[in-house]
N, C-alpha and C positions, 0 to 999 in steps of 0.2 A: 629368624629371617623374616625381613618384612613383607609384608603380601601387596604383590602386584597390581598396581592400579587400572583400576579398567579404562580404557581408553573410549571418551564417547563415539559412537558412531555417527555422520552425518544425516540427516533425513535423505531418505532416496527424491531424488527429484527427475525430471526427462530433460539429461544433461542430451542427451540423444537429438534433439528439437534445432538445436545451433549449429549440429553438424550433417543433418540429412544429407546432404549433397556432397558430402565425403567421401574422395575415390571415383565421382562419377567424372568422366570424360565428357564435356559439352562441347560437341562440333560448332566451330565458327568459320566460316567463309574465309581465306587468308588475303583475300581485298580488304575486307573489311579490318583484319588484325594493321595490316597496312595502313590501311586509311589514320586507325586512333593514333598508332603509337608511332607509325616510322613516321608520317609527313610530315608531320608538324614538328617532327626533328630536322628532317631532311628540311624542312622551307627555311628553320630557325636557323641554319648552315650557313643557306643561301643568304637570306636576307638579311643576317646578323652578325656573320662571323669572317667569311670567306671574300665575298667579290665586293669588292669595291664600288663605288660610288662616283659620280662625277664630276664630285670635287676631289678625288684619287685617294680618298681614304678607305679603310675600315671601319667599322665602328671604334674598333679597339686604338686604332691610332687616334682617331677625333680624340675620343674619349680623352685620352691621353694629352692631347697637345693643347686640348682648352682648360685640363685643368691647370695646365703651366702658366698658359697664359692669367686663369687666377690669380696664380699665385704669384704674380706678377715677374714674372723670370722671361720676360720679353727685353726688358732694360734693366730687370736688377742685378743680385751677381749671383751665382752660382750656390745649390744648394746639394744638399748629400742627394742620391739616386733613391736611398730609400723613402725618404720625407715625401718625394714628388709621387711612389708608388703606392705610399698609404693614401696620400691625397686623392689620387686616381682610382681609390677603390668606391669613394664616395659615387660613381659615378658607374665603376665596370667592377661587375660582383665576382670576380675572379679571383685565384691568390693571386701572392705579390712574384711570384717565377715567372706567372703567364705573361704579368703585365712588364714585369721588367726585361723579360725576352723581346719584347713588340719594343720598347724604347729602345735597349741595343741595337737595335736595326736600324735606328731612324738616326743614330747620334754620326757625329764625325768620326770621331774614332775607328768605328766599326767599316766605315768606308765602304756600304754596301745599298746607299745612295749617291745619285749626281749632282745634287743637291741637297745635305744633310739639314734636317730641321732641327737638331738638336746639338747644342755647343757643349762639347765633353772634355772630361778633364779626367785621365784613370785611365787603367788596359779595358776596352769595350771588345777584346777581340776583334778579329779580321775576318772578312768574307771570304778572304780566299784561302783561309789554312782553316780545315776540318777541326784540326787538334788545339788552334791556340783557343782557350779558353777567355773567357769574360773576368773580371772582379766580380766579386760579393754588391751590393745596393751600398752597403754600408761605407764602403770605399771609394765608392765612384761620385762626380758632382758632375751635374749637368745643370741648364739653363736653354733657353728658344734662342734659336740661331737667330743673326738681322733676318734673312728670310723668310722668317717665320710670323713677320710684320704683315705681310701682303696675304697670310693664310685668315688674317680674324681681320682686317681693313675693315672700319664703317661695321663693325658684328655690332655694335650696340645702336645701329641704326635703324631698326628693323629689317635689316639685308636679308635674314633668314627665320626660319621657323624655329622655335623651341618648343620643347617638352618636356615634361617630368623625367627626374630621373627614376631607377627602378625602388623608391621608396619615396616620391614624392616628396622628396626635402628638398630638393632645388632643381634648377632648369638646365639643360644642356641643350644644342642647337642641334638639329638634323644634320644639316651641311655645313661645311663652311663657306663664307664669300672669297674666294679666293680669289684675287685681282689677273690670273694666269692659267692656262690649263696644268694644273699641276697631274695628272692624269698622265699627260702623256708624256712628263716630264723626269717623273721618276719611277722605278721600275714595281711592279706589283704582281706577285704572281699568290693566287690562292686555291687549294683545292676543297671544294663543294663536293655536294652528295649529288651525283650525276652529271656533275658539270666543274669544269673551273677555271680560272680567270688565266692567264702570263700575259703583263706586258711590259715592252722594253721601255727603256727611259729615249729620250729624245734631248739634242742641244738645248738648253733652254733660249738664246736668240735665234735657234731656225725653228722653234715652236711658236716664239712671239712672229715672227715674219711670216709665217706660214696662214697665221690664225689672223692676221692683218689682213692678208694679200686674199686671202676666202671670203674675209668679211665686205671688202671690196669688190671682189670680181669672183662670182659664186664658182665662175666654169675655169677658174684657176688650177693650173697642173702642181701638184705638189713635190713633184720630181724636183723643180726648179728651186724650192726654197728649203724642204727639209731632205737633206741629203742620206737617211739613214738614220740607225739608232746607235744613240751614244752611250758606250756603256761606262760606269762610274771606274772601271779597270781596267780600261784602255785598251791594247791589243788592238789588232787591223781587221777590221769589215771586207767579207771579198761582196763588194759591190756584184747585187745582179738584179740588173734593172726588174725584169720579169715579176721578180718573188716579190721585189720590194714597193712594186705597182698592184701584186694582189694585196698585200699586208696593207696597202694603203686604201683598197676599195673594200676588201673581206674582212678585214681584221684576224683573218689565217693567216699562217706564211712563214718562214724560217729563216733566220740571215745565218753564214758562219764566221765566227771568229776566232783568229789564229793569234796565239802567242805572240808578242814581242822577244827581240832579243838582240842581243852585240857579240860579237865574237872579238875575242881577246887575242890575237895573236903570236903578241910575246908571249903568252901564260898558254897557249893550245889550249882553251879554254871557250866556251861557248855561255854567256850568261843571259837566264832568263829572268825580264824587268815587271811582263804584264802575261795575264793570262787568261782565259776566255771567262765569262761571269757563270757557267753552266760548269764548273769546276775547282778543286783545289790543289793545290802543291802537293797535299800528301798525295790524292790520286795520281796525280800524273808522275810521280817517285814512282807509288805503286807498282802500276803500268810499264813504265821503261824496268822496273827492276823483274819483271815478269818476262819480258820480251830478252831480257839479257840470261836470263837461266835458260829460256826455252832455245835459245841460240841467233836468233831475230835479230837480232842488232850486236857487233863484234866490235864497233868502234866507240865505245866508251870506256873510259876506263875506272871514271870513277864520277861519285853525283852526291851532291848536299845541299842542304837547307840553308841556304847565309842571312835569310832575309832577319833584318834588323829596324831598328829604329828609324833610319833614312828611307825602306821599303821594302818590298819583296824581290827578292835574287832566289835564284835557285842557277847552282853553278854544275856547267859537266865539263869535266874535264877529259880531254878527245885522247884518241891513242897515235903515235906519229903518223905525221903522214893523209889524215884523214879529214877528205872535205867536210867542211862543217855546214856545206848550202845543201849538199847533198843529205848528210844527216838531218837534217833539219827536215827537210822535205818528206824525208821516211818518217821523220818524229808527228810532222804534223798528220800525215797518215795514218799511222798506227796508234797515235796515245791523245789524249786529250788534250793538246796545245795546240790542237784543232777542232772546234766542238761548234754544235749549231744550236741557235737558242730559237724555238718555236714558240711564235706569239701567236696568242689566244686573246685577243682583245673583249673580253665579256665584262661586261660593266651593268650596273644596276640603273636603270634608270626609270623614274614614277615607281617603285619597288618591285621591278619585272626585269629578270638579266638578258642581255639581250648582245649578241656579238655584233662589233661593229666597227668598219673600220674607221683610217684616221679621219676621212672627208668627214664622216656623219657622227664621228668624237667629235671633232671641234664644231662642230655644228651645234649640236648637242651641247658642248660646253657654251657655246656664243649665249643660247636661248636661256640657259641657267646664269649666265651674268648678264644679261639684258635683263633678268627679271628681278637680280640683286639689285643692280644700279636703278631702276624703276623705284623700286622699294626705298635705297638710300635718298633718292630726289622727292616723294611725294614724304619721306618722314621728316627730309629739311624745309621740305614746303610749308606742311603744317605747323612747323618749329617758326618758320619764318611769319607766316601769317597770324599765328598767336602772340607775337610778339607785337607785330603792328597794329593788331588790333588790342594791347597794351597802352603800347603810344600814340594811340587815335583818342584812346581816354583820355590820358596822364592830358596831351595838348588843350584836351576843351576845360583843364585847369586851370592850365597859362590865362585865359579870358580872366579869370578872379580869384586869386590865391588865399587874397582873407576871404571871401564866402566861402570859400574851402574849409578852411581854416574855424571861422564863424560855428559852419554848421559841425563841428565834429565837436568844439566848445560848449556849445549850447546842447548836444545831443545829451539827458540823463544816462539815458541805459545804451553800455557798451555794442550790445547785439544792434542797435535800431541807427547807428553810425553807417553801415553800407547803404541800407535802403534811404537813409537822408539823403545821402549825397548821388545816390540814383535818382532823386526826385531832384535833386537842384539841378543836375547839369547835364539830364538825360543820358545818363550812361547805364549801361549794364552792371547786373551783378560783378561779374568778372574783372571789369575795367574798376570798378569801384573798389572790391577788394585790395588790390592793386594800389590804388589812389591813398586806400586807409590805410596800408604798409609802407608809405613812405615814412624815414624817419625824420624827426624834424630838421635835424638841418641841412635835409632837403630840400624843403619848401622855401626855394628862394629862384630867384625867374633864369640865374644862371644854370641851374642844375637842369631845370625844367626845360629850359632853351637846346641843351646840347643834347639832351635823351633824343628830344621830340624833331631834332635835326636828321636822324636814323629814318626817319618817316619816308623819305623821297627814296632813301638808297633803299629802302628793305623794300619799297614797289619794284625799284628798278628790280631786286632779285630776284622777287616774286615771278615777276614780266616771264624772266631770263630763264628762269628753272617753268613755267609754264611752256614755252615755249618749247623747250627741252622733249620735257615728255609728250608733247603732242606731235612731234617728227622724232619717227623710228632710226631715222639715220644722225640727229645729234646725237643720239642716245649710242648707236655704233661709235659712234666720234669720239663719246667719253672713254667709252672700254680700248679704244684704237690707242687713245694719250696713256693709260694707265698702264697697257700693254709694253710701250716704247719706252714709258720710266721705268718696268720692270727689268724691259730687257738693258737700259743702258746702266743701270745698278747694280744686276745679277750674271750679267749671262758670260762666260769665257767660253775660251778655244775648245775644241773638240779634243776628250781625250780617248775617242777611236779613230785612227786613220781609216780610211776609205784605201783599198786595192782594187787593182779592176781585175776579171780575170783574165783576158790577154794578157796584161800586165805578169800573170804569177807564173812562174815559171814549175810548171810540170814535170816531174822527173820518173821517168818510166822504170818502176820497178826493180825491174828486171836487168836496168844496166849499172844495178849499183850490187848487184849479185855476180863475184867472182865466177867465170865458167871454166871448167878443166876436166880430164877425165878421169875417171874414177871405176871402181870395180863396184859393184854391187854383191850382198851374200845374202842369203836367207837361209836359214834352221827349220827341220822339221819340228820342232817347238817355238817357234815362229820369234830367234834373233835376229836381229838385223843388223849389217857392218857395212860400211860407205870407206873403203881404202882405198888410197891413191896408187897409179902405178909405181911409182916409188917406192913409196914403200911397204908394198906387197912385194917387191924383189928384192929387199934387204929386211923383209922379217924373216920368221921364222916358222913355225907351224901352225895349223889355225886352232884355236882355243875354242873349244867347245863343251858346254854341258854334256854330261855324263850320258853315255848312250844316245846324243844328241848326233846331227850330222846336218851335211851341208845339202840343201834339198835344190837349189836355184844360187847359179853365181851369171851378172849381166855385166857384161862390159856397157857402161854411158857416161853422163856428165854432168857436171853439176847441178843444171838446169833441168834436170829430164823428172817428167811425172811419176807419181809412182801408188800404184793402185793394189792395195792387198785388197784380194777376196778371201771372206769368212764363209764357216760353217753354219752360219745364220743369213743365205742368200744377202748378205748387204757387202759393198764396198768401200773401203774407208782410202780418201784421196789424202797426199802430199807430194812431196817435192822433194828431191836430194838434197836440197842445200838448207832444208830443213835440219838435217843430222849433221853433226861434228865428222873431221874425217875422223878414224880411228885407225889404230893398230890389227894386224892380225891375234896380236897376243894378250886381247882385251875380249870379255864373253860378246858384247855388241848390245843392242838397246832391244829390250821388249815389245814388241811392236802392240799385241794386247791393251799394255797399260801405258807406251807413250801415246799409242791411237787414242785414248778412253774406251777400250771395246766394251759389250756387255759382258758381264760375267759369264765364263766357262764358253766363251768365244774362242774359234781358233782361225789361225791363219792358216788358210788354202793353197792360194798359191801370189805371186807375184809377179805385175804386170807392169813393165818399165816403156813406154813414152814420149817421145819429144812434141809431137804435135798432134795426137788423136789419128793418124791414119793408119790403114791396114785393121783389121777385122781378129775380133777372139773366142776360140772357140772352147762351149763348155764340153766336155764327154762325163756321161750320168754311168752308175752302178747299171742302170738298166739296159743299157746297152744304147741309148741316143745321145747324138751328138747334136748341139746349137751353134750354129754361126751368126754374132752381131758385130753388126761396124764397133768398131772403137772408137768412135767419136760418138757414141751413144750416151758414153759416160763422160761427155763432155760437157762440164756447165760455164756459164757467162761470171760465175760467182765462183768465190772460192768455196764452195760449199768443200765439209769434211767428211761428211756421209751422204751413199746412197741407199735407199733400201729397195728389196727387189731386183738385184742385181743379175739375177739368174732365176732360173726354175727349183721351186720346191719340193717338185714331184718325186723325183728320186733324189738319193744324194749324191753330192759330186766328187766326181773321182779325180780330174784336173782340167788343168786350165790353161790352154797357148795363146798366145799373139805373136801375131806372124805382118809382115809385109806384104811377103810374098807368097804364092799357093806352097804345097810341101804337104808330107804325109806324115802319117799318124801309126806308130804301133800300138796296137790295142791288146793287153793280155787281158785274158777272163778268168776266174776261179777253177775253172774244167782243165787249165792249163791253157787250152786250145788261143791264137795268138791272130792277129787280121790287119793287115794293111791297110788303112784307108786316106786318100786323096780326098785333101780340107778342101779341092777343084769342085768334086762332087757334092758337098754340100751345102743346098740353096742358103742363100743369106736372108734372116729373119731382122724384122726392123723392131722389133718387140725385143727387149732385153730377159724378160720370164719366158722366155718361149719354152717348148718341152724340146724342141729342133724336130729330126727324123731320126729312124731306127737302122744302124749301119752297121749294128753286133746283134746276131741272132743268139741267145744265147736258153742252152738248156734247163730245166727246173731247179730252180735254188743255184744258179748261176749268177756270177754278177761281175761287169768288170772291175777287176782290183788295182791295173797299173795302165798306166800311159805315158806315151813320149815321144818326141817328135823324132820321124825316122834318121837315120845317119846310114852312110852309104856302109862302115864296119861291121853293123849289127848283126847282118843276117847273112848267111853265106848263099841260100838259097832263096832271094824275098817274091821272087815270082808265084814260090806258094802258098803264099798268103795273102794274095792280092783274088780277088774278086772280079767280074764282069758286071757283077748285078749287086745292088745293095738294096738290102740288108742281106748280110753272107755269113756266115758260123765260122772259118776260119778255117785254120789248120792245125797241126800238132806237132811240136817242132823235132826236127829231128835233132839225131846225139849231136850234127856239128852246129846247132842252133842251140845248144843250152841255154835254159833259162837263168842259170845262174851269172853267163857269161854276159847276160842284157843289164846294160845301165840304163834304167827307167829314171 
């Protein structure tokens, strides 16, 4: 066997030295951990990702639409989605999902601009169906919509700033010049690290009229020319002046829009064409399919998806008989085919976001194309003026074409040909170089005639563009014309109607809910059954869980309130017409888990309603009784929980509501039994109240049962009746059996 090689040992060295600080805990101030790591994420949010700009992009969008514009897809034809997303990485260091989600947006297809910038050709998905999906890049081709001409107008004029992209291989522009508020033109919502942007799109010819009529007359109402926001999917604006007067001075504010729709008559049919932009078709399925299990709505009979290639439909088809103005009216109530969209107008402006509404947006926007248009005049200016100071040379040729000619002959050395003919004919470097790049058969007195004829018209330009920029109001004048050919090239019909709301017709609730009478049941295991008189006299016995029984039966009506109280002092509200009628021969509905109660909740007792009046009283184990109005548990809201409904100090034994005064039989544990007059006890406007003490009751006594008196009950009830409260009762005798008392 061979022997074991020794394995060398390392030198000990003080590996210990690199890890001192191993395990130890170093307290830092959490301003301070803040300060490094969160801000300058949170700013990079702000300033880089999220809120827009006032030229109404992103960074991500710029990014995105100047490299199209590269790639020349303004005029050319259509390229794969992906080609333009690799392109675009040159410029936004993200993968190609981020960037080609931000392009879906912006394309026609996707239809979730009023103005799309991007001409598509492929499924780009819809903004209003959650579920319909997009293509792959690889499938899709897109290209810069004509609109998309007015976003880079005069960009190579020095209109705007550039800067390095994020590896300094090429330049990309800050903003764009964009010849229009595109801002408030097309919708933009972002959310930021503590803040974040929503704003709605607007017509594009009542934004160019708007931003006209401002620039002219500062103290211009905007009421008069932009009427609202236009959403890219249509549906009706309920107009209110109010909200739409703050949105315009705050940049806060909320407008609502409601669904479009037709009603198909012959087909008892109801189709929906448009839908609010704060929603989708699968949610508002959702929603009605929600409200039709929970029993909310009984007039449909059935709902689908049709939307196709022509557009979105969503169809319901009604059950006979059934108004479709009135459904509708519930529908736009209860589900999202009435939704409000809250603008947050926050925009970036000098790199500081700032809210603001539309007066000091287009303001704000005027002063950013006053500054483009500046920029594009003094860069044609100096274009212009170089030129003529070309042609001021070339002409003092025309004086003598062969001494031109002569000295460029006669020059040995190529390099000393500018400064010759700087010295013959007193011209500058510049003009001379100029002079020495003509080719020769140019040098004849026609060519040289017609250049140097330019000389009078490029002053007249000069004059013209001088003039310009030294009055602030040509310079409005220019943006006024550019404005008027955008809007007479671009701008259509509104596709949100305007409602007003006198105009909308309101429809009360409550009178699209059948009313009849009904019987009410409750279970000591807390069932609940809503049968009609009908047919509670042609059923047959009542159907109940095993040792269960019937603890509360109310005669009322469809419409009547209805208030469980629980073992957890709270009360859970509804309504009768909330429940199905039912049979006697069916167990009835949970009220626990139709209410949502808390676990290991139970139901108390049951309090029926039509309008909050008349007073209920609680009676505790300990022997006190509470009197609160019933209109205590009245809210303005449909709220479905109260808590605090009662006192928690002892627990409660039961619970009446009454109209009218009437009394009480109280048994105790001891046996012993007490009449008390609900007359006698003061009314507490506190719903936790403990009440007063009107059962005196012995050690380890407590009362066990309650119910409201009946003239049957008691053959002798004068004995149980009291002068003074709090009273201890009496003891009933043999023709009072306690067995004989229905509590």
């Amino acid at each position: 066997m061979a022997p074991k090689k020794k394995i060398p040992q390392r030198p000990k060295t003080n590996q210990t030295a690199h890890f001192e600080n191993a395990g130890v805990v170093i307290e830092q101030p959490i301003t301070d951990t803040l300060e490094k790591n969160y801000m300058p994420y949170a700013m990079s949010v702000i300033l880089s990702r999220a809120i827009p700009e006032i030229d109404g992009f992103k960074p991500s969008h710029r990014k995105l639409l100047y490299t199209m514009y590269k790639m020349g897809l303004l005029n050319g034809a259509r390229t794969k989605s992906a080609n333009v997303v690799g392109q675009t990485m040159k410029l936004n260091p993200h993968g190609d999902q981020a960037i080609y989600e931000t392009m879906v947006r912006m394309t026609r297809g996707c239809e979730a601009l009023l103005h799309p910038y991007v001409d598509s050709k492929g499924n780009f998905g819809k903004a209003y169906s959650r579920d319909m999906a997009y293509a792959a890049s690889r499938y899709t081709e897109v290209k810069l919509a004509p609109i998309a001409a007015e976003l880079f107008a005069d960009i190579d004029k020095d209109t705007v700033d550039f800067v390095d992209n994020y590896d300094n291989s090429m330049k990309e522009p800050t903003l764009l010049p964009v010849t229009f508020p595109t801002i408030l033109v097309n919708a933009n919502v972002g959310i930021a690290v503590g803040m974040a942007s929503a704003i709605c799109p607007f017509n594009l010819g009542e934004v160019c009229d708007s931003t006209i009529a401002l620039m002219k007359n500062p103290d211009h109402d905007l009421s008069d020319t932009l009427k609202g926001p236009d959403f890219p999917g249509g549906g009706f604006m309920r107009y209110d002046e109010k909200e739409l007067e703050r949105m315009y001075r705050t940049g806060r504010g909320s407008v609502k829009i409601r669904a479009r729709y037709n009603f198909d008559k012959a087909g008892n049919r109801i189709e929906i064409t448009q839908i609010p932009p704060t929603t989708t078709v699968e949610a508002i399925m959702d929603k009605v399919v929600d409200l039709i299990k929970s029993g909310k709505i009984r007039e449909i009979s059935d709902m689908r998806d049709e939307t196709d290639l022509s557009g979105l439909k969503l169809t319901i088809d009604l059950k006979r008989g059934v108004d479709a103005e009135k459904l509708m009216q519930k529908l736009f109530r209860m589900t999202p085919m009435e939704d409000s969209f809250s603008a947050n107008f926050n925009v970036l402006i000098g790199g500081a976001p700032r809210v603001m509404g539309v007066y000091e947006l287009i303001e704000e926007w005027t002063a950013f194309r006053l500054e483009c248009v500046k920029r594009r005049l003094y860069f044609e200016l100096k274009k212009k003026k170089d030129k003529l100071h070309l042609l001021l040379g070339l002409s003092k040729i025309l004086l003598d074409i062969d001494k031109a000619v002569k000295i460029v002959r006669e020059t040995e050395e190529e390099e000393e040909v500018v400064p010759n003919l700087m010295i013959g004919f007193g011209i500058d470097e510049i003009q001379a170089e100029f002079v020495a790049e003509i080719k020769l058969r140019h040098l004849n007195r026609e060519y040289i005639l017609k250049r140097t004829s330019e000389v009078e018209d490029l002053k007249a330009d000069i004059q013209q563009v001088e003039s310009i920029l030294a009055d602030k109001r040509k310079i409005q004048g220019v943006i006024i014309e550019e404005l008027k050919a955008v809007k007479k090239k671009y701008a259509q019909p509104r596709k949100t109607m305007i409602i007003y709301v006198d105009e909308t017709e309101e429809v009360d609730e409550e009178d699209e809910i059948p009313d009849y009478p009904v019987n009410l049941f409750l279970t000591r295991e807390g069932y609940f059954k809503k049968i009609t008189p009908l047919s509670l006299r042609m059923g047959g016995d009542q159907k109940l869980k095993e040792g269960d029984e019937i603890s509360q039966m109310v005669e009322s009506t469809n419409l009547a309130e209805l208030l469980f109280f629980t073992d957890r002092q709270q009360v859970y509200k509804t309504r009768a017409c909330e429940f199905d009628d039912q049979k006697a021969s069916v167990l009835g509905e949970y009220i626990p888990a139709r209410l949502g109660m808390d676990e290991g909740e139970n139901v108390v007792s049951m309090v029926v309603t039509a309008d909050y009046s008349g007073h209920v009283v609680f009676v505790f184990q300990n022997g006190k009784a509470a009197k609160v109005p019933l209109s205590a548990y009245e809210t303005k809201t449909r709220r479905k929980k109260l808590t605090g409904a009662y006192s928690d100090k002892s627990p409660l034994t039961a619970v009446f509501a009454f109209q009218e005064e009437c009394e009480l039989l109280l048994k105790a544990s001891s046996q012993r039994m007490l009449l008390v007059s609900t007359a006698l006890i003061p009314v507490k406007t506190t719903k936790n109240t403990q009440g007063v003490q009107v059962m005196t009751l012995r050690k380890n006594a407590l009362v066990e049962q309650a119910a409201v008196y009946r003239d049957d009950m008691l053959a002798s009830p004068h004995r149980y009746r009291a002068k003074n409260y709090p009273a201890a009762g009496a003891l009933p005798r043999p023709e009072d059996l306690v067995e004989q008392l229905s509590f």
